[in-house]
N, C-alpha and C positions, 0 to 999 in steps of 0.2 A: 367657515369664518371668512371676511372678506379680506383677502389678500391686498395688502400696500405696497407701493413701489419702491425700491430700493434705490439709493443715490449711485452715483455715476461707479464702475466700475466694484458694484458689492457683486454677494452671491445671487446665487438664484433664488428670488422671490417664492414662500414656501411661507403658509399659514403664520398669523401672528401667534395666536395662541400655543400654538407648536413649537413656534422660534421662542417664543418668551419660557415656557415651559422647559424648554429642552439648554435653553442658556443659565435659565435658573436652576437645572441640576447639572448641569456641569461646574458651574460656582460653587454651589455647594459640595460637591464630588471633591472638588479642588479641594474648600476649605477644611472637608473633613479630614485630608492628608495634612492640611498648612496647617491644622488644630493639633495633630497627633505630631509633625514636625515642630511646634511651637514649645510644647510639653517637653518633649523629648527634646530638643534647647534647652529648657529653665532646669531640666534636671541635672543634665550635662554643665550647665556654666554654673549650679551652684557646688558644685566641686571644687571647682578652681575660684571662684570669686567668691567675695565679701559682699556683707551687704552696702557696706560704702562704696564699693565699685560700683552699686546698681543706685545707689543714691549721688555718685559724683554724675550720671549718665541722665539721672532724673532730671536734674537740676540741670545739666546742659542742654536738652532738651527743651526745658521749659524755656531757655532764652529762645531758641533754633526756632521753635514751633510760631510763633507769632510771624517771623520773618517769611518761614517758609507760607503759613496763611496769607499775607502780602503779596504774594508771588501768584499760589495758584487763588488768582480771585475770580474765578466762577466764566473765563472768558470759553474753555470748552463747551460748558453748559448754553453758553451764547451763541455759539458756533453753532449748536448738536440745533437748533432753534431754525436754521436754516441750512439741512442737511440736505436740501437739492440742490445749494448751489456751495456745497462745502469746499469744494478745489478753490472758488472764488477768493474765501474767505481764509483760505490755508496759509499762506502767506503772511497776512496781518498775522493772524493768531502766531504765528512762529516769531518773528521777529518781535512783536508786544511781550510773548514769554520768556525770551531771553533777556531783552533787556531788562526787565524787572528783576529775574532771578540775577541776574550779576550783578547788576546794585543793591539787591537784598544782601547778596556773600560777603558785597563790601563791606555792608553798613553792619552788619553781624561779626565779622573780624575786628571792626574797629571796637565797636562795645563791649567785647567780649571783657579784656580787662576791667572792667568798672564792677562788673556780673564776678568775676571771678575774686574781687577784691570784697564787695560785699556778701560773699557765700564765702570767705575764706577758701579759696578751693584753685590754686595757684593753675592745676590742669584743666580746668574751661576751656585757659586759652584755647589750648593745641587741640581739641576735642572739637571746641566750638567752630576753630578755623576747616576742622579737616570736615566737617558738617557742610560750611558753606561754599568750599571747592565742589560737593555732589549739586547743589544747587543750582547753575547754569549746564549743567551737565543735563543733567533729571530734565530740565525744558525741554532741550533736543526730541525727547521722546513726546514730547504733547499733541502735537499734532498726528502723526499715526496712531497713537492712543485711541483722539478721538474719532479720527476715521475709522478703526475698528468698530468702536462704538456706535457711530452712525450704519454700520453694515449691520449690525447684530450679532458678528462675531465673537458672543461671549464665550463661548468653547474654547477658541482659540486665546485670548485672554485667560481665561482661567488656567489653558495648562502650564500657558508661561510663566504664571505666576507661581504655580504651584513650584515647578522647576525653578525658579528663581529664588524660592524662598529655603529650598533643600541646599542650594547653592550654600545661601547665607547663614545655615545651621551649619553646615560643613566648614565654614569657614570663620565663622564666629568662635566654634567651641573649639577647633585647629588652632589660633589665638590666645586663644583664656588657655588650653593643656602649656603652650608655650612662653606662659608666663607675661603677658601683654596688660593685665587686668583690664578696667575700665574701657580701655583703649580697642580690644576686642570686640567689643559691640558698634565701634564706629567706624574701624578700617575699611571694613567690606562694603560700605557703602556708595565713595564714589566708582567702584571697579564694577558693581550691579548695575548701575543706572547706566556707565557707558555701555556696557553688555546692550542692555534692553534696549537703549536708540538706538545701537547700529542692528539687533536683529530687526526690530519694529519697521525699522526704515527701509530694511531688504526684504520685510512682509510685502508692502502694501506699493513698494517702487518709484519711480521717481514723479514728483507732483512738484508743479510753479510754485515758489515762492514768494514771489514778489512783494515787496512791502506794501505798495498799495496805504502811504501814510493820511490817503485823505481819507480813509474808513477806519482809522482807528479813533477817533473820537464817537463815532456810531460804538465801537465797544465797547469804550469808556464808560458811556455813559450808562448803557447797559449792566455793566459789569462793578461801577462805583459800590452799590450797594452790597452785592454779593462779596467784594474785599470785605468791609465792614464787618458782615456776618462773618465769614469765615476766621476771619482775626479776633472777634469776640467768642467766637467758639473756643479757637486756639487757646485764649486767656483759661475758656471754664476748663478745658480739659486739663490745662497743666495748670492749674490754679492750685491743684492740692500741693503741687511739689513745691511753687512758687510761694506758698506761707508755711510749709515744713520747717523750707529750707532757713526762712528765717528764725522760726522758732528752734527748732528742734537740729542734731547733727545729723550727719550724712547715713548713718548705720539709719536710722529711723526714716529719713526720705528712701533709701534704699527698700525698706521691707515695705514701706506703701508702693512703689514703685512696682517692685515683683507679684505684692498682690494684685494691683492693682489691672496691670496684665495677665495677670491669669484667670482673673473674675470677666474679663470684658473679652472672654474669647466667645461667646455664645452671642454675643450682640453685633459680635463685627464679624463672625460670621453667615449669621442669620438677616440681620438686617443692613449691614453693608450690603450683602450681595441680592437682597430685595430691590434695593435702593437703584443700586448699578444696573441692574435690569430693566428697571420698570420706568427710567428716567424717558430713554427713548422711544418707549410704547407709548407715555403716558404723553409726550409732545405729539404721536401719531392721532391721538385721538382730542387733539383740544378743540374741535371741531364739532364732536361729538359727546355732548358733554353726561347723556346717560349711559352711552358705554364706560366715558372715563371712570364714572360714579360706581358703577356695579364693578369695574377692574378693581376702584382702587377698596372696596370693602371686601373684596374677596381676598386681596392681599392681606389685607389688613388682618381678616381674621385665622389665614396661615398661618403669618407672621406670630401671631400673637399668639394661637393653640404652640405653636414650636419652639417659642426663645422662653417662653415661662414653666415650662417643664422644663428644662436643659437649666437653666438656671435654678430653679430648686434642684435638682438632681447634684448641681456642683454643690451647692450648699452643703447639700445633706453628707455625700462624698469625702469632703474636704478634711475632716480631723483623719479619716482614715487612709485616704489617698497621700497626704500631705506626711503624715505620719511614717509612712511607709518607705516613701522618697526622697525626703529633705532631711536634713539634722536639725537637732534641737536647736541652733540658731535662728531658725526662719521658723521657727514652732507660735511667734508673735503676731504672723503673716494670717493665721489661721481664722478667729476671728473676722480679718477684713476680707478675706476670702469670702467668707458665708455672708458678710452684710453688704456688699459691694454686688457681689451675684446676682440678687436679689433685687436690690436697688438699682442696679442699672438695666435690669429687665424691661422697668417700667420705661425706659428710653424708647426702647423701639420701633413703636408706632409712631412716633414723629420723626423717624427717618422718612418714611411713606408720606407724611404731610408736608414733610420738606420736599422731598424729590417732587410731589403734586406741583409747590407752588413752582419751584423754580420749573418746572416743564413748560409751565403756564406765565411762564416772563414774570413773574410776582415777586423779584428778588428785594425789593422795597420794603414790601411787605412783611419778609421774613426778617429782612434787619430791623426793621421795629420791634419784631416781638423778643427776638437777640438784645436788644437795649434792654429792655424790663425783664429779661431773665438776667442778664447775667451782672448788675448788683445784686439781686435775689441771692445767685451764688456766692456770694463772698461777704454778706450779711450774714450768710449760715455758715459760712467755711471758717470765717476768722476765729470766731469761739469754738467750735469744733475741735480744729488744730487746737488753739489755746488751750482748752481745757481738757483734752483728752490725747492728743497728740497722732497719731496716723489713726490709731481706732474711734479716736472723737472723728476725724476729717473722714475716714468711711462712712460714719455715722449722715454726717453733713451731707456728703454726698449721693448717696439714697435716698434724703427725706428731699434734697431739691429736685431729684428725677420721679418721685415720688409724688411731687405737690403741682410742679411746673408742668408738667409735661402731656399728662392728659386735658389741661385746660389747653394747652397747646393746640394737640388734635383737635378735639372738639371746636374749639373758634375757626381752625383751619376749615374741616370739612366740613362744616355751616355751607362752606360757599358750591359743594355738592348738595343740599338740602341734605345733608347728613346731619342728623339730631343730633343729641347726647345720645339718647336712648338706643340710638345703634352705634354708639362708640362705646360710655362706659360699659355696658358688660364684656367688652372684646380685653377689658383691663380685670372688671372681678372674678367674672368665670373662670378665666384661664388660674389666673391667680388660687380662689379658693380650690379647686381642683387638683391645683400641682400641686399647694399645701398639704393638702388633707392627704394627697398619696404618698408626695415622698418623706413627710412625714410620719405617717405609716411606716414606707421602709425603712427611716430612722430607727425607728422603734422594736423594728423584727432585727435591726442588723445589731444591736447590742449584748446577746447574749455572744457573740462572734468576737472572741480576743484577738485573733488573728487580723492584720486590716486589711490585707486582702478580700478576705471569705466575708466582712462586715461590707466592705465594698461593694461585693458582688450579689449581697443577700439584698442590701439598700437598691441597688438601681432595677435587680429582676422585679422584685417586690413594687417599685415606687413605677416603675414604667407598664406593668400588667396592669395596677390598680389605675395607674391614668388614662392608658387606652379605656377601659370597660365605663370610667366616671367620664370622658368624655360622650364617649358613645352614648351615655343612658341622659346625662344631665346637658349634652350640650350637642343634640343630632346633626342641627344646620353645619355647624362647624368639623364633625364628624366627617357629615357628608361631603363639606371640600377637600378636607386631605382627602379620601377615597379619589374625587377626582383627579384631584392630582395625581395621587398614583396613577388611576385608570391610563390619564393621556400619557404616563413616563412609560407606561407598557406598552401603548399605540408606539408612540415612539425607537420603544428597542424593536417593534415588529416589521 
């Protein structure tokens, strides 16, 4: 494979497909410790917390989240665009991020009381404020971030994060034993983000910063659209909490909250770190636009064989898993568990059509299709919540990642001469396949009273029967994981 050169001061230049391969299973490697530390979180803090703790945390959130999209508006991704002359540009990008995040903390402390008046929920304040102190903090680290990023350094990324996030389990649930509630999930936040700039910063050593303010309008301009998006995203993702909260009390935004995190751990670990990888491959090749084409379908159909089992597999899991770990309070949680799983599977492949466009400077474009989804989202969320309350708004939000999203793809990859007809089956095969197996294992795991032993009979049973229906009903895709394996083995060799 032809080797690409690396910007000023990375490693030594070594195959793309090998550095993409070998970063995308380190991420993963990572995330399957941050999944099993994540777990091993929600079991430990629902001991000590209520579900209003996790529903006063929701709802602060939802305010924080917008602000914080304001902030990080796409100018790495602008940067990572011209990663040969990135020291150039290091400077602008540092000083552009700060500023924005400390007038984001401002403007977020001030509104906090108005938020906290209308959600009755008098601790916003202190929650909200202690949110936006991490927020010019968290900046500090952007710029070595993205310079890791432009080396290819996803290894190294990934074990800091890994360690970072065992930090924040350690220290979250040391909080909640101590009697902190709510407060618990947000203390350790600005004390991580200082951590990571000063290690990040003694990664990668000392680089000009110089403000360089007559190139920041060059970023702006670049970068206006992707704020946009990112801030409409912000809205769809806390969208549920943000009409919960009005409808319904804090105990009820709390158990969507919890589910809602537990169901979307197979998406942001599978397709987050697709995404993170493939950003800066995918800008090496815009150049070449029948590599980028064949990259990004091969992705696509990893992506797609690996988060649709995993998500029916929690589906199917969940009354027994859940059963076994949680107390009958969070017994409500269960339900959105299994439709949330499911429903946000179908998200993933537009992480990949996202990272395409933005690789390819197309962030215009992405904010368009962000407008006409996201009323879409709150046409279906607001009856949802209404009428059925966290399990109506799961309900809601599976049919809009369900409906949106593969028209999504398919408009996107048009612009690789990618048909439908090599998108949708990468959405029903996977699909009909996972169904019908762990299904199946549903079905073998019911004589099983015990939830362990039902657990264990469901995922042997649902993951045997899916290997062999891949294999038989779906070989091309078959044959990619195989290679992926093959090159993880070249790799350890």
């Amino acid at each position: 494979m032809r080797e690409v050169p690396q910007p000023p001061g990375g490693p030594r230049t070594v195959g793309l497909g090998r550095r993409v391969i070998g970063g995308l299973m380190s991420s993963l490697a990572q995330n399957a410790v941050a999944r099993v530390l994540s777990l091993l979180n929600q079991l430990l803090l629902v001991l000590f917390l209520k579900p209003a703790d996790f529903g006063l945390v929701g709802l602060t959130y939802s305010i924080t989240a917008v602000a914080t999209a304001a902030v990080n508006i796409g100018l790495d991704d602008v940067i990572l665009q011209r990663r040969h002359a990135l020291q150039l540009w290091a400077g602008s990008l540092f000083w552009i991020s700060l500023a924005l995040s400390t007038g984001a903390a401002i403007i977020v402390a001030a509104v906090s009381p108005i938020f906290a008046h209308i959600y009755d929920a008098p601790n916003i304040v202190g929650l909200t404020c202690l949110i936006a102190i991490q927020m010019p903090i968290g900046a500090l680290s952007t710029v070595p971030a993205t310079i890791l990023r432009a080396q290819l350094r996803f290894s190294l990324l990934a074990l800091y994060t890994g360690i970072e996030l065992a930090a924040q389990v350690l220290m979250t649930v040391g909080l909640a034993w101590a009697g902190c509630g709510a407060w618990s999930l947000v203390i350790p936040l600005p004390v991580l983000v200082t951590v990571r700039a000063v290690i990040y910063w003694i990664i990668i050593g000392s680089i000009p910063l110089k403000p360089r303010v007559k190139r920041w309008r060059f970023l702006f301009r670049n970068a206006s659209s992707s704020s946009v998006t990112r801030m409409l995203i912000a809205l769809i993702a806390q969208g549920g909490y943000l009409i919960l909260g009005l409808i319904a009390d804090k105990s009820v935004v709390g158990i969507y909250y919890f589910a809602f995190r537990l169901s979307a751990q197979p998406l942001w670990v599978l397709a987050g770190n697709f995404a993170n990888v493939l950003f800066p491959v995918f800008t090496r090749m815009n150049k070449d636009l029948d590599r980028q084409r064949s990259a990004t379908l091969r992705a696509a159909t990893n992506l797609s064989f690996l988060v649709m089992p995993l998500a029916f597999l929690q589906s199917a899991v969940a009354p027994s898993v859940m059963t076994l770990f949680f107390s009958q309070e969070w017994a409500p949680s269960i339900p959105i568990v299994q439709i949330l799983s499911v429903g946000l599977a179908f998200d993933a492949l537009s992480w990949i059509a996202e990272t395409l466009l933005r690789s390819r400077g197309e962030f215009r474009r992405i904010m368009h299709y962000t407008l006409i989804q996201t009323p879409v989202f709150f046409l279906l969320i607001t009856p949802g919540a209404w009428l059925g309350g966290a399990t109506g708004t799961a309900v809601a939000v599976g049919a809009f990642y369900l409906i949106t999203q593969p028209i999504f793809v398919c408009v996107t990859l048009r612009r690789l001469n990618l048909a439908p007809r090599d998108i949708i089956p990468l959405y029903v095969l996977p699909t009909l396949l996972s169904g019908i197996a762990f299904g199946l294992g549903y079905v073998a795991s019911l004589p099983f009273s015990a939830p362990i032993a039902a657990a264990a009979v469901c995922t042997s049973v649902g993951c045997s029967l899916y290997a062999m229906l891949v294999a038989v009903f779906a070989p091309a895709a078959w044959s990619e994981l195989r290679n992926v394996l093959a090159m993880i083995s070249r790799l350890r060799s």
